[in-house]
C-alpha positions as CSV (number, residue, x, y, z in Angstrom):
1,X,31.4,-21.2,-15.9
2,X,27.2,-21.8,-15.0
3,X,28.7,-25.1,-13.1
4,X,30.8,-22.6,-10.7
5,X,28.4,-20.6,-10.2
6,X,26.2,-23.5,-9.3
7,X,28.2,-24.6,-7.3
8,X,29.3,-21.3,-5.0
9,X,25.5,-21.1,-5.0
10,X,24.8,-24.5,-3.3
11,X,27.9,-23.8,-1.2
12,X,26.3,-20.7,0.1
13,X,22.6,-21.8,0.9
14,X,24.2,-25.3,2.9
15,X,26.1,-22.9,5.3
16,X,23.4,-20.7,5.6
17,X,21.1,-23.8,6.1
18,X,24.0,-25.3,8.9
19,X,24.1,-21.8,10.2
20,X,20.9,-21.5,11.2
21,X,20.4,-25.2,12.4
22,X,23.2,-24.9,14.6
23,X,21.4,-21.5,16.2
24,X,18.1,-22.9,16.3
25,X,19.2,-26.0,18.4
26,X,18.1,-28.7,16.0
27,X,22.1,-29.6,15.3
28,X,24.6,-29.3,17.5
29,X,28.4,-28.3,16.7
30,X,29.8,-31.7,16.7
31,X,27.6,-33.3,14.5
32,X,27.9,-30.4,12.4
33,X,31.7,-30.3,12.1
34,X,31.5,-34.0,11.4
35,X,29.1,-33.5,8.1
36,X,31.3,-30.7,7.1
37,X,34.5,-33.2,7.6
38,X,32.6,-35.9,5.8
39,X,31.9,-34.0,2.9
40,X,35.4,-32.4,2.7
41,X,36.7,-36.1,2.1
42,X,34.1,-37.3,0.1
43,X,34.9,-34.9,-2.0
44,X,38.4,-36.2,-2.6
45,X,37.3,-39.6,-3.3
46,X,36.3,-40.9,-7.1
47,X,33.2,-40.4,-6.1
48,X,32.8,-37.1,-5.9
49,X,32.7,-36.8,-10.4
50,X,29.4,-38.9,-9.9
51,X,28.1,-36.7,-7.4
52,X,29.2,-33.5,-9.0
53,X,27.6,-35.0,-12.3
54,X,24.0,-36.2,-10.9
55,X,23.7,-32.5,-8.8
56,X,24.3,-30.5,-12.3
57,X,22.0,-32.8,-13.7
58,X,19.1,-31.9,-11.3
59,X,20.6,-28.3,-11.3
60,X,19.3,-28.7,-15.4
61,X,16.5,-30.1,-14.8
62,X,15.3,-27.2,-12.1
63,X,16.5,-24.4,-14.4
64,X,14.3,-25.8,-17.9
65,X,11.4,-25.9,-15.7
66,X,8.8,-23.5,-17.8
67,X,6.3,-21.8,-15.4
């Protein structure tokens, strides 16, 4: 369940994050559509276990940090 939530989380600060590079100038739509395409696929590959593993990892990492 946290890994969902994690993950809806991340989802939603990236498109806020291409949202507002796309308005500011610094990334046009092309480019933009591309990434989004890119990461779509990646996504489907065998990879995307490995990526999905090391990102919950760090997600861990940032959420036993004490201050």
């Amino acid at each position: 369940m946290i890994s969902v939530a994690i993950s809806l989380s991340v989802v939603l600060l990236l498109a806020i994050i291409l949202v507002v590079m796309i308005r500011a100038g610094s990334l046009k739509a092309g480019p933009a559509v591309v990434a989004a395409l890119f990461g779509f696929f990646l996504a489907s590959t065998g990879m995307a276990d490995d990526i999905q593993r090391f990102l919950s990892s760090i997600a861990e990492t940032i959420n036993s940090i004490q201050f």
